[in-house]
Wavefront OBJ file of the C-alpha trace (Angstrom):
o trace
v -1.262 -11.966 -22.483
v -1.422 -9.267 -19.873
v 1.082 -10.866 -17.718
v 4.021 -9.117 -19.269
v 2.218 -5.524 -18.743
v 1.193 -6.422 -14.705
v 4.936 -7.139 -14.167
v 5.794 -4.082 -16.250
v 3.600 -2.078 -13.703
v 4.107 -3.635 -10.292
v 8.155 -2.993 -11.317
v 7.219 0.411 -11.853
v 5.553 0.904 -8.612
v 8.621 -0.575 -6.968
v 11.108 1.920 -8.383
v 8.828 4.910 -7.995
v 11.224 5.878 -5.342
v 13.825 7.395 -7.575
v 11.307 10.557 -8.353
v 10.895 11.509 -4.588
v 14.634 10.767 -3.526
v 15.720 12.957 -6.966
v 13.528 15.991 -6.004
v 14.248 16.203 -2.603
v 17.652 16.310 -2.797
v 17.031 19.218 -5.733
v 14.901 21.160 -3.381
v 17.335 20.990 -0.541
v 18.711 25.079 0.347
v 21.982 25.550 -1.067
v 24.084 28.858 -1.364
v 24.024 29.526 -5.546
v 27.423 28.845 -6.871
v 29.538 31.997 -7.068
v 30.418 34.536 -9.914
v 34.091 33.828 -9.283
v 33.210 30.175 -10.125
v 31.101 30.655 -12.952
v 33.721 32.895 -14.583
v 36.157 30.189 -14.584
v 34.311 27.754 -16.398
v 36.588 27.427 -19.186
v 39.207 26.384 -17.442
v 37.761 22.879 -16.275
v 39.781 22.897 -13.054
v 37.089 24.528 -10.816
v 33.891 22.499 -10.170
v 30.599 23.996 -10.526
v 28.932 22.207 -7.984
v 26.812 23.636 -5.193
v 26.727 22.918 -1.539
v 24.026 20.153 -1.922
v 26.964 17.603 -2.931
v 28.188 15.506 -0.325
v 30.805 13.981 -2.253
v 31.869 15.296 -5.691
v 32.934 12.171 -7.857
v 34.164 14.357 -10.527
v 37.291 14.057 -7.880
v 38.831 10.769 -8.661
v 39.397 11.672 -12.350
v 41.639 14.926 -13.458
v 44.694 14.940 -15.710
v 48.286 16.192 -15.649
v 46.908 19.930 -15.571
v 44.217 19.473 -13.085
v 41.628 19.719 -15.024
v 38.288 17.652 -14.298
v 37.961 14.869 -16.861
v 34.279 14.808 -16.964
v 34.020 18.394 -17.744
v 36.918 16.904 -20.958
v 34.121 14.671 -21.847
v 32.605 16.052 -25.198
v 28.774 17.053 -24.897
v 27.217 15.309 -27.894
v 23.276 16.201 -28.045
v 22.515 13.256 -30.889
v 23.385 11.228 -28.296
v 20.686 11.948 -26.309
v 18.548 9.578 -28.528
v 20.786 6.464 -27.040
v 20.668 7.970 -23.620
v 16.631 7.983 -24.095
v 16.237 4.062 -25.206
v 16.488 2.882 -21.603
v 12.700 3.611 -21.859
v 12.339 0.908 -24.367
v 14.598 -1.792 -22.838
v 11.692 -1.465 -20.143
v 9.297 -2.859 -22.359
v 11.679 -6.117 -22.071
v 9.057 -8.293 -20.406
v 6.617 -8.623 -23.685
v 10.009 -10.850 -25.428
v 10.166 -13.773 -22.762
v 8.617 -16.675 -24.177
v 4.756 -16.738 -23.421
v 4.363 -19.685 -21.460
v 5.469 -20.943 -17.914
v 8.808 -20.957 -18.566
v 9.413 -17.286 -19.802
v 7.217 -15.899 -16.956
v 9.244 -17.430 -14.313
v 12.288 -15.725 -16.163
v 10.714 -12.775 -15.998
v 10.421 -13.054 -12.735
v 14.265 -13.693 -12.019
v 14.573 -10.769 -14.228
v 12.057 -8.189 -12.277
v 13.758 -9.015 -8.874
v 17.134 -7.972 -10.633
v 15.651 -5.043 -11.556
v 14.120 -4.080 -8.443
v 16.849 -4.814 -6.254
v 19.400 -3.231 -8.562
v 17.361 0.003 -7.711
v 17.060 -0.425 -4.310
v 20.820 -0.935 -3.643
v 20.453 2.481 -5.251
v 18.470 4.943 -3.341
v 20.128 4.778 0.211
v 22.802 5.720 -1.935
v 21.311 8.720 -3.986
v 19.738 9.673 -0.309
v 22.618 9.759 1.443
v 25.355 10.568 -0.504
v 23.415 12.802 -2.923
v 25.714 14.582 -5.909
v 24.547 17.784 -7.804
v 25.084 16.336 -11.447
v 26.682 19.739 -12.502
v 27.686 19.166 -15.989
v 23.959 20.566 -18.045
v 26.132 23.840 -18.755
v 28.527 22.371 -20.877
v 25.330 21.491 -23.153
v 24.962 25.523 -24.194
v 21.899 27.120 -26.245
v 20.200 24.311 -28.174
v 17.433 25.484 -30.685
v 14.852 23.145 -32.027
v 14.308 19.442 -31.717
v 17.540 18.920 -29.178
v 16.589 21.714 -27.291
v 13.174 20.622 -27.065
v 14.075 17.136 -26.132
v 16.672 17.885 -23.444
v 14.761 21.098 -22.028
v 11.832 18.470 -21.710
v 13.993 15.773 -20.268
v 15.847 18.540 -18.144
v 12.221 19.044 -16.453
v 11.268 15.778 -15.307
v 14.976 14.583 -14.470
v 16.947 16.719 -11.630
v 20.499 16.501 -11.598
v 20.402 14.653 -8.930
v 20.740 10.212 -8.275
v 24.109 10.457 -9.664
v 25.813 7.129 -8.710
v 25.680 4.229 -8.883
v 24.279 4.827 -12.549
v 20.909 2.990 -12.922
v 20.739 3.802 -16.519
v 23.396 1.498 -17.186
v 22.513 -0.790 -14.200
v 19.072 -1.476 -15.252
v 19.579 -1.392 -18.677
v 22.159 -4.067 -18.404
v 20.262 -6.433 -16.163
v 17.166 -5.997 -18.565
v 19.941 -6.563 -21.732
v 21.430 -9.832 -20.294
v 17.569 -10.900 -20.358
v 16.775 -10.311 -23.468
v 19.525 -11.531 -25.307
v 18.732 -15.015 -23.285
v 15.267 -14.347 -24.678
v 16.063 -13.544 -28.071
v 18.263 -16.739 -28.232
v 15.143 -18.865 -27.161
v 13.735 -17.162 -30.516
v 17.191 -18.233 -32.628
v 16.510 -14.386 -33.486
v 20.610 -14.261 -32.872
v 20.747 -11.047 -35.027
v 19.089 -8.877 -32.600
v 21.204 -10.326 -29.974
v 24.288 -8.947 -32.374
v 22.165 -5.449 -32.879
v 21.573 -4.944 -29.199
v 24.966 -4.834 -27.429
v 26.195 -2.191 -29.912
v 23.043 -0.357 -29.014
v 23.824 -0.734 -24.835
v 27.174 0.320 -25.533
v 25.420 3.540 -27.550
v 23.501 4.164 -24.017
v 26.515 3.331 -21.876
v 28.766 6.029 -23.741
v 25.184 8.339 -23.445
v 25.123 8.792 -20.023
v 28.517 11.060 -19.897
v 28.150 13.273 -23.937
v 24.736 14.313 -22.813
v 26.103 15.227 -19.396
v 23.820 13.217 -17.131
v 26.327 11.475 -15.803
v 30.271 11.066 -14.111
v 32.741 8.884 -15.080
v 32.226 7.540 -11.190
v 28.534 7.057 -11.839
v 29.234 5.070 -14.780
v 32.109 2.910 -13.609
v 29.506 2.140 -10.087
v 26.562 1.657 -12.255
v 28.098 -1.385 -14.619
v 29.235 -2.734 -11.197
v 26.016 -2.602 -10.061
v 24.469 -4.382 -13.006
v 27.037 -6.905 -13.229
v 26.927 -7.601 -9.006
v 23.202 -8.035 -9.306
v 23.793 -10.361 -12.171
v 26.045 -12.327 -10.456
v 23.838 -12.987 -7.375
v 20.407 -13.177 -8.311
v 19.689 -13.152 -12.273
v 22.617 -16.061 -13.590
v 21.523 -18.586 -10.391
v 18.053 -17.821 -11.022
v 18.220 -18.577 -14.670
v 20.242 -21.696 -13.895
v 18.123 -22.971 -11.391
v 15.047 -22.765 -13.710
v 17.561 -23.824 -16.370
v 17.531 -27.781 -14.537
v 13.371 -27.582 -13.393
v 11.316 -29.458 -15.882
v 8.334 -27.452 -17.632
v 6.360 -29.386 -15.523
v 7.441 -28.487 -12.173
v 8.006 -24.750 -12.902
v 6.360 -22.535 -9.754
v 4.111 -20.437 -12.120
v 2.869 -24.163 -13.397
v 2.276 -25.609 -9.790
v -0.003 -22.273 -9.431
v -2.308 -23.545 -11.659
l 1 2 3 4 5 6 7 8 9 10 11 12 13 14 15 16 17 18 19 20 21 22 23 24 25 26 27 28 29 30 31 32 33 34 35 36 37 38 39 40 41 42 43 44 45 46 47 48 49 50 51 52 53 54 55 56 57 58 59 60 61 62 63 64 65 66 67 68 69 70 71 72 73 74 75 76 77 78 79 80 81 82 83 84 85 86 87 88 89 90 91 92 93 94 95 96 97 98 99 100 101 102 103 104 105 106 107 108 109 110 111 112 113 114 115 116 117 118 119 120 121 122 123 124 125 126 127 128 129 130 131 132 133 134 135 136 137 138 139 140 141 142 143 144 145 146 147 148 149 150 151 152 153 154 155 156 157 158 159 160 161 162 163 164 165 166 167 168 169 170 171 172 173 174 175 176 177 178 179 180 181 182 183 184 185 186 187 188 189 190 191 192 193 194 195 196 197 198 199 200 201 202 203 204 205 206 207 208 209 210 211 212 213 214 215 216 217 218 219 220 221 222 223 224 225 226 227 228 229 230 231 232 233 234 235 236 237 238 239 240 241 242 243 244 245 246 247 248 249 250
């Protein structure tokens, strides 16, 4: 029974990375960004970020005018409640089946989940990206502005791509939909996609995100897929309940 929460917390350790690489590259110097900037906001052609950015991906994506489609992108605040249910999806491990079987699975699916972070961070150190979009959001008075002010606090805009929110919550998706299917619970399976899809769209109305970010993150998710999580579920898909490793522990 307390499996599900040790893997929960040893996957947690592993990523505890992402807090160290996002504030240092929010405390590097950086000259503020200039009036002259700030007053041409409106026009969406002139990007707000500062000199911490090593490589602006709003870059790749402006249209016919020159103006920066990211900064096009609507800010939608309800959508911050889609953004915020990647904290959920982490709670993945307590649906695997509780026996052998659905440990070992969620073991294919913690490595996925690790290493999907860890292609990350050399990334986010290297290449970091001041996510400079949070102005677009305006004044927001009670429960939004409470929520994203919190939010605001404990995230930098910072560890812009690839886009872990939709990396990882993809990886831990494609898990429990093979989970859920164990359970014939086939309705959830038909809830949850719509939901990801919610949390996909997320990332860019509540202005965490770049088109970029979100275009390298579902690469990401669907690479690490490919590689480890599909030929480790196949592989335990053909091993016998008796010879599973977590059994041969025992």
């Amino acid at each position: 029974m307390l499996f599900p929460a040790l893997l929960l917390f040893w996957v947690m350790l592993l990523i505890s990375p992402y807090i160290v690489i996002n504030r240092m590259a929010a405390w590097a110097d950086h000259t503020p960004i200039s009036a002259e900037a700030i007053d041409q906001r409106d026009t969406l052609k002139v990007s707000q970020q500062d000199d911490r950015t090593v490589w602006d991906p709003k870059s790749f994506f402006r249209d016919s005018e020159g103006r920066f489609l990211d900064y096009k992108i609507p800010a939608i605040d309800w959508t911050i409640w889609f953004y915020l249910t990647l904290f959920i999806y982490y709670f993945a491990f307590f649906a695997a089946l509780k026996n052998d079987r659905g440990r070992a699975e969620s073991l294919v699916m913690a490595q996925a989940w690790a290493v999907s972070s860890w292609i990350a961070y050399p990334i986010f150190a290297v290449l970091p990206a001041h996510i400079n979009m949070r102005w677009q959001l305006g004044e927001m008075e009670g429960i939004y502005g409470f929520v994203y002010e919190a939010f605001h606090s404990l995230d930098e805009p910072f560890n812009a791509w690839p886009c872990l929110h939709i990396a990882q919550s993809f990886i831990i998706a494609v898990a429990l939909s093979r989970w859920w299917r164990q359970r014939k619970w086939n309705w959830a399976v038909c809830l949850l996609w719509p939901a990801w899809l919610g949390l996909f769209i997320s990332v860019m109305t509540t202005k965490q995100h770049f088109i970029w970010d979100s275009i390298t993150g579902t690469l990401l998710g669907v690479g690490v897929w490919l590689a480890i999580m599909r030929p480790g579920f196949r592989h335990l898909d053909n091993v016998a309940d008796d010879d599973l490793p977590l059994a041969k522990l025992g």
